[in-house]
C-alpha positions in Angstrom: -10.4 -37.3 51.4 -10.9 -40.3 53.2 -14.4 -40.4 54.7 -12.8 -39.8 58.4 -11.7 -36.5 57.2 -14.2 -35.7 55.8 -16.3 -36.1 58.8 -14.2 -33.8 60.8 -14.0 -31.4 58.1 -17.3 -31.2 57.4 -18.6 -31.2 60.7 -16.5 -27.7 61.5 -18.3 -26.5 58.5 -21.4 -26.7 59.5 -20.8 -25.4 62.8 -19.4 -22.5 60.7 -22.6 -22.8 58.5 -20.3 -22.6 55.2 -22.0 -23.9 51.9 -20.2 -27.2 51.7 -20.7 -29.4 48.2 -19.3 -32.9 48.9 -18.6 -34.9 45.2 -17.7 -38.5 45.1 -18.7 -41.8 43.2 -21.9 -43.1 43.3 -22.6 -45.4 46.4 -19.9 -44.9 48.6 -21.9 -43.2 51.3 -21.9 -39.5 50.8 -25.1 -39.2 52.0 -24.5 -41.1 55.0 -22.0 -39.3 56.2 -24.1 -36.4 56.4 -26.6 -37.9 58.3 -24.4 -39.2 61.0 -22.6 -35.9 61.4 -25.9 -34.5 62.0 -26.8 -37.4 64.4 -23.6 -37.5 65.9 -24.4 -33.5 66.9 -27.9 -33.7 68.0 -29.5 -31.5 65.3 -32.1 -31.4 62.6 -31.7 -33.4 59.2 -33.8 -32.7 55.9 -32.8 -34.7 52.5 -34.1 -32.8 49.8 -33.5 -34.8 46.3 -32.9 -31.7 44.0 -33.4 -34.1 41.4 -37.2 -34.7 41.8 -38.3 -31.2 42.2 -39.6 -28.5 39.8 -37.9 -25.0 40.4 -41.2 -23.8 42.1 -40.9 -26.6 44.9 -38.1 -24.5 46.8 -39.3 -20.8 45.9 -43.1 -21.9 46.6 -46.4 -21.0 44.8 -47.5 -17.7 44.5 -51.0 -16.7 45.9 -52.8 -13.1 46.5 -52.9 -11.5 49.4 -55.9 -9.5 50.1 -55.0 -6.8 52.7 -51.9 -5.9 51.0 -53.0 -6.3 47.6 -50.1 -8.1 46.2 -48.5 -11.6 44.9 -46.5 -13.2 47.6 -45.2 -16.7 47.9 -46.1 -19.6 50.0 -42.9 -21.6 51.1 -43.2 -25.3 50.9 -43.5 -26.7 54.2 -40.4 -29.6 54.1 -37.8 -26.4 54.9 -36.9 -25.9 58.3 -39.1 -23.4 60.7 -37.2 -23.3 63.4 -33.9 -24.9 65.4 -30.9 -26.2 63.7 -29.6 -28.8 61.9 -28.8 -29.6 57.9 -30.4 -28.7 54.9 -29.1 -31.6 52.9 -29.4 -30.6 49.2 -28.8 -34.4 47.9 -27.9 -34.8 43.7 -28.1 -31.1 43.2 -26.1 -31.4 40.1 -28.5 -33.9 38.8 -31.3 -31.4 38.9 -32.3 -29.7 36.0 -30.5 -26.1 35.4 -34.1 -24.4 36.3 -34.1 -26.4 39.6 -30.5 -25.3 40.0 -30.7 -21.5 39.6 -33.6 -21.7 41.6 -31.5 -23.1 44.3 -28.9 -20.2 43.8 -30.3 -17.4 46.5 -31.1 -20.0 49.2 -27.3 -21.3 49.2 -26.0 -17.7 49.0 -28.3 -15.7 50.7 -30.0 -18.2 53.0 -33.4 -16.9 51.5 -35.5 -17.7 48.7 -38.9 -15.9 48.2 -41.0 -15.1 51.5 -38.6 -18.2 53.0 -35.3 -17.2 55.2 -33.1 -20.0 56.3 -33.3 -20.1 60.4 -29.9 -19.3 62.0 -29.1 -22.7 63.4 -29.3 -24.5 59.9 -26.3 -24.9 57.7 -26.7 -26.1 54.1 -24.7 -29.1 52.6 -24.8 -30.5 49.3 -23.8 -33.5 47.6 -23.4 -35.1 43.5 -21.6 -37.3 41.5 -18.8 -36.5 39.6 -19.4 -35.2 36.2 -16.6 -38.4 34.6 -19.4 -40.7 36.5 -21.3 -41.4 33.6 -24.4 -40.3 35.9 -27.0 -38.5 34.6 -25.4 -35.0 35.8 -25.2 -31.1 34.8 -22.3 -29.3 34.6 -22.4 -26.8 37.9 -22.7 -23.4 36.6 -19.4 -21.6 38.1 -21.3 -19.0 39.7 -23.3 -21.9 41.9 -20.3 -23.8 42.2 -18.7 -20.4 43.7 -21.1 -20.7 46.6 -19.6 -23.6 47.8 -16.3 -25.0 49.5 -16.1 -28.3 47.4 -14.7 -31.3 49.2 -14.2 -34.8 47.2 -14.8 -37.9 49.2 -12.6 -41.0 48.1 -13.6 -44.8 49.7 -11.3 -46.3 52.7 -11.3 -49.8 53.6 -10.3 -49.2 57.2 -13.2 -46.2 57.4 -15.7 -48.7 55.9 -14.6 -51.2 58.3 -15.1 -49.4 61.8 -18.6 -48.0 59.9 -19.3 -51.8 59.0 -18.4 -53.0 63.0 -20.4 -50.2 64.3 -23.9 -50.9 62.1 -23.5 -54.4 63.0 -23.4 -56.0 59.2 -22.4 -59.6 59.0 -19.3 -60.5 59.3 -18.9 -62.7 56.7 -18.8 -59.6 54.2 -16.1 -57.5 56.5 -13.9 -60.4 56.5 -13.8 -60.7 52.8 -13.3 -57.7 52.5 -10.7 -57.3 55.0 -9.1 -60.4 52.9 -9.7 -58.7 49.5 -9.6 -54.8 49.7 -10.2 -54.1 45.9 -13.6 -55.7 46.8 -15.2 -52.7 48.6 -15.3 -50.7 45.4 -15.0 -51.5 41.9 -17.0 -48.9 40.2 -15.7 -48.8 36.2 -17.5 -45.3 34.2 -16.2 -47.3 31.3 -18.5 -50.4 32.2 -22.1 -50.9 31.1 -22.6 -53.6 34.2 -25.3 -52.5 36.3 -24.3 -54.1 39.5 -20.8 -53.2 40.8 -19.9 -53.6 44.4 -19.8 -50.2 46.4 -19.9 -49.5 50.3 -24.2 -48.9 49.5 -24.3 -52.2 47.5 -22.7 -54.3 50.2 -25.3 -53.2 52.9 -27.3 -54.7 50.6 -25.7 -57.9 50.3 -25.9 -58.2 54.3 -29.7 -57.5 54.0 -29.1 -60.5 51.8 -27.8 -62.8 54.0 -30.2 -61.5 57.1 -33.4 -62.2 54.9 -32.6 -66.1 55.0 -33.5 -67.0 51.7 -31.8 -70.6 50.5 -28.4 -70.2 49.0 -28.8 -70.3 45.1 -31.9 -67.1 45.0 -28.9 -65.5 47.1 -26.5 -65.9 45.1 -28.5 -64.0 42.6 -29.9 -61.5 44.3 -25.9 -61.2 45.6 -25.0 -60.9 42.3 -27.7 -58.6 41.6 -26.0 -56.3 44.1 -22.0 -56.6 43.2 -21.5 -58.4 40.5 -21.7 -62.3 39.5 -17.6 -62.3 39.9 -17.6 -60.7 43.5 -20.8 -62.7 44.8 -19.0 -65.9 43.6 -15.9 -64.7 45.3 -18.1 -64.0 48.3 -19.6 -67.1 48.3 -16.5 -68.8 48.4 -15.3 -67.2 51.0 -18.1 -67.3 53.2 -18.3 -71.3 52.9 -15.0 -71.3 55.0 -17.0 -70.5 58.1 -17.5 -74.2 59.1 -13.7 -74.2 59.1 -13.5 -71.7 62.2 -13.5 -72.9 65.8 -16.3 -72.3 67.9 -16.4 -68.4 68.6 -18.6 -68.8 71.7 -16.2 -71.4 72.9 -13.0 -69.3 72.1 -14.6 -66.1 73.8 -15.4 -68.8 77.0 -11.6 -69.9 76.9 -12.6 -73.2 76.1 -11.5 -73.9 72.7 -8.0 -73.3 71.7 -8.5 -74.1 68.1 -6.8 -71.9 65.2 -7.6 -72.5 61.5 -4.9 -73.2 59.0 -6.9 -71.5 56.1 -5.7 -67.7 55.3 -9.9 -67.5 54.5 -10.4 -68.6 57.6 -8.2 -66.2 59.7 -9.9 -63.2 58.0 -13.4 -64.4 58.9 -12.3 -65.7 62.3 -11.0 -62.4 63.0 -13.9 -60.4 61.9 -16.7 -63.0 63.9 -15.2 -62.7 67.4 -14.8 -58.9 66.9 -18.4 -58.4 66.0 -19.2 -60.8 69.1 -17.1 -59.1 71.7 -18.5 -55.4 70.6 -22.1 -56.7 71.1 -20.8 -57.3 75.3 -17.0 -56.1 76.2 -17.0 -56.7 79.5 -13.4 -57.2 80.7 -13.2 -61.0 81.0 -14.2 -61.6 77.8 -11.4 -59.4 76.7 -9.1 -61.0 78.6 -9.5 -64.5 77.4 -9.7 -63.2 73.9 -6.4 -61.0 74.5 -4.9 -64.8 76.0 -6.2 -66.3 72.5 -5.1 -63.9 70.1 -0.6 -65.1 71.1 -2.0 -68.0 69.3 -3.1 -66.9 65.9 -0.2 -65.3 63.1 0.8 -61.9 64.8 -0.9 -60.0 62.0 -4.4 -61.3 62.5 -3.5 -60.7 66.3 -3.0 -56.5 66.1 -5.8 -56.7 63.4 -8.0 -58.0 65.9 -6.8 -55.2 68.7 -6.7 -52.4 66.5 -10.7 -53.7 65.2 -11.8 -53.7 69.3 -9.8 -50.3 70.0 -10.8 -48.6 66.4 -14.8 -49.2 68.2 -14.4 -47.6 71.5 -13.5 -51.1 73.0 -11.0 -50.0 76.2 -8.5 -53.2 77.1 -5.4 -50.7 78.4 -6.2 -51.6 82.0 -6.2 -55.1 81.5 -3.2 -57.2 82.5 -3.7 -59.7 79.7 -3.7 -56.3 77.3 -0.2 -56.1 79.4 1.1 -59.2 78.2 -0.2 -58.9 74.4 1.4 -55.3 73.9 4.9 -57.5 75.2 5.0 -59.7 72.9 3.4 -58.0 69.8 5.0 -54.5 70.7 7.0 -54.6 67.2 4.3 -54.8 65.0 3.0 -51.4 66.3 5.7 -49.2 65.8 
């Protein structure tokens, strides 16, 4: 399921509060997903790495109670009291099998010792896939039982509107946007230790925000995706002082369009990332008045981008005028 879907699916889940397991490849933002559905709601959101926990850390330690003469158990105090939100149960499979059966009666029951689950918290959990050469155990098929199991694949145009919205450079959406086999190119098969994924090309734009001078960035690139995709990415990103003047194009001053396909793609990409940061309507109107310039694909590409964000242009006249003349390429 593309990561959209499983937003949507997911989030009626939890509202449901249905054990939900979501499986996928390593770095393609499983985790994050979680975390914005959670955001996107207003509630609570605990991370508990399964994988770094003994099987007493979720059942707690047992002490002696004097005035009823008996063992009982103190519950760890990183699980929810009170409210709602989700219990995030991150790399369960990776856990040991003790960790793992120990895990068994929360997801089921919602309890585990002298702990119960508050109402208002719904549990999710997430691994990689057993053929991804992780470090993983297989799910015992009563534990896997307790879940519905939902499989997250990688989408370009997903990763784009998530890349426009956090704000990351625009450099690496428009190579990407160029190349779409460049998002993800994660091989079991391969011993490589850098491979580019959604997670690993956040990286790369902490990269290119940290400044450093452009050979320790090409390795530290490289470090992130791969020598072959952070020479490719260089590459590409050199075209930039090919583009017009962005500031100048968004002004209606500059009527400049590139020649270079490159250049398109990261032309594209740079004045969508400016005009999100301030929409206001002239700006879109001089860009709508631009775009009859470039080739009519990077035209609806740069639309769809704006629209894809939350970016309204429908009341515009120049938005008028674009859907007149590009009308065909949307059907």
């Amino acid at each position: 399921m593309r990561s959209q879907e499983i937003t949507e699916t997911l989030g009626a889940l939890i509202d449901q509060k249905l054990p939900t397991f979501l499986w996928g490849a390593p770095g393609i933002g499983k985790s994050s997903v979680v975390k914005q559905i959670a955001d996107a709601k207003g509630i609570g959101f605990i991370d508990l790495r399964l994988s770094l926990m003994d099987p007493t850390d979720l059942k707690g330690i047992p002490f002696y109670e004097n005035q009823a003469h008996q063992a009982v158990w103190a519950p760890p105090s990183f699980l929810p009291r009170e409210g709602s939100g989700i219990l995030f149960l991150d790399e369960l499979n990776t856990a040991a099998p003790s960790v793992q059966a120990s895990a068994y009666q929360l997801i089921l029951d919602r309890k585990v010792g002298e702990y119960e689950l508050p109402e208002g918290w719904a549990i999710v959990a997430a691994g990689n896939r057993e053929n991804d050469r992780g470090v993983v155990y297989r799910m015992p098929l009563p534990l896997a039982n307790r879940f519905i199991h939902l499989e997250m694949d990688v989408n370009v145009d997903d990763w784009r509107r998530w890349a426009y919205g956090r704000g990351i450079d625009e450099r690496i959406i428009g190579y990407i946007t160029a190349n779409n086999d460049a998002l993800f190119g994660f091989d079991p098969a391969s011993d490589t230790k850098s491979f580019p994924t959604p997670r690993s090309w956040e990286f790369v734009h902490g990269v290119l925000a940290s400044g450093m001078r452009d050979q320790l960035a090409l390795s530290a690139i490289a470090g992130a995706v791969g020598e072959e995709r952070a020479v490719a990415f260089t590459a590409f990103a050199k075209v930039m002082h090919l583009l017009p003047d962005t500031d100048a194009v968004l002004r209606g001053e500059s009527r400049e369009v590139p020649e270079d396909l490159s250049a398109l793609y990261a032309l594209a990409s740079a004045l969508v990332s400016k005009v999100l940061k301030a929409p206001d309507d002239d700006t879109l109107a001089r860009l709508l008045d631009y775009t009859h310039l470039l080739p009519p694909e990077f035209a609806v590409l740069i639309v769809q981008d704006l629209q894809k964000n939350g970016v309204m242009m429908d009341h515009l006249d120049a938005y008028g005028n674009w859907v007149g003349k590009f009308a065909f390429l949307l059907e």
